[in-house]
N, C-alpha and C positions, 0 to 999 in steps of 0.2 A: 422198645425191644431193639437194642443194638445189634442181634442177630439175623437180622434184615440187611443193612448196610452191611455187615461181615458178608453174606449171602452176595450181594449184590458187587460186593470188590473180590469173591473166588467167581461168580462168572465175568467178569471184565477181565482178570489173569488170564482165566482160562481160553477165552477168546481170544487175546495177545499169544501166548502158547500156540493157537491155531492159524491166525494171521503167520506166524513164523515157522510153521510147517507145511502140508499140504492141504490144511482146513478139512472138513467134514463136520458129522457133528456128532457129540458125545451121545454115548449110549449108557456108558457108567461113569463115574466120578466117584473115585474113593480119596477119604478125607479121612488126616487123622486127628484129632485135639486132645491137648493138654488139659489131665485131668484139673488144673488149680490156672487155665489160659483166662480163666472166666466167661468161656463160651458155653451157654447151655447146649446140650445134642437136640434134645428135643425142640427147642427155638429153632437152632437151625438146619433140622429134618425140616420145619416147615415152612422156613421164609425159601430154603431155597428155589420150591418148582414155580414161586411166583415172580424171583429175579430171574428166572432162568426163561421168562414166557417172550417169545419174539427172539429168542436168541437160539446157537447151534446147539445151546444147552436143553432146551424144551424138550420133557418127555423121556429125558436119562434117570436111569435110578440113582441115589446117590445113598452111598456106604459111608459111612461115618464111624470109625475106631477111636476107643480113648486109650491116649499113651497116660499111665501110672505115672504121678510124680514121685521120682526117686529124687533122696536128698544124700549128702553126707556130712554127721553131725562132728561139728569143731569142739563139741564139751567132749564124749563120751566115742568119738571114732568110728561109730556104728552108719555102718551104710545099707540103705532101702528105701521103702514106700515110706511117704512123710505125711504129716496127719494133714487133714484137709477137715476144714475151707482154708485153714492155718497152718501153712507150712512150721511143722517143728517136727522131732524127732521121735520116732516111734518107739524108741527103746528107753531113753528117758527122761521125753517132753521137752528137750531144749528146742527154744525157737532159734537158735544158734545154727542155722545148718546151711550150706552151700549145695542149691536145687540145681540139680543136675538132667531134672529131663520133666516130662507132663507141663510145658508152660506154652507148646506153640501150637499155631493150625497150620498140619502143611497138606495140599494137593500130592496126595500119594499115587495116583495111577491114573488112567483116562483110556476107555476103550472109544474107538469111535469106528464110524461106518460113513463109509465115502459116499458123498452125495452123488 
């Protein structure tokens, strides 16, 4: 379960992020991933509260959004949602397409409450 270590390098950021500001500790974490990033949501709803145990992270909730992978296809022009688990074209199945979003995981927001 690679969704562990993912887990484990967004609370190390995120504690770098707090190290660089005025520290506290997080009460929410919203995160969004790439419908086609190859991160399962559901893996990592649950690696995260056990990377997050001993850290400013313990005991925050964490939100988790999937961004759509939009493509735009080089055969046929047509821009949108591209098929998945295989990026190709929705309109008429060329694998030919230039992915334009759904491919990252980023730390979207961070509530925190001063120690």
């Amino acid at each position: 379960m690679h969704e562990l270590a993912i887990a484990e390098s967004i609370v190390r950021e995120t504690e770098e992020i707090l190290a660089e500001g005025s520290g506290g500790r997080v009460v929410r974490l919203s995160l969004v991933i790439g419908e086609i990033s190859g991160v399962d949501k559901d893996a990592l709803s649950f690696a995260l509260p056990f990377a997050a145990e001993g850290t400013p992270l313990e005991g925050a909730e964490f939100d988790i959004d999937i961004e759509r992978a939009e493509a735009a296809c080089r055969v046929c022009g047509s821009k949108g949602a591209c098929g998945f688990p295989l990026a190709a074209c929705a309109a008429c199945g060329s694998p030919d397409v230039e992915i334009s979003g759904g491919t990252g995981l980023v730390i979207k927001s961070m509530e925190l409450k001063d120690v």
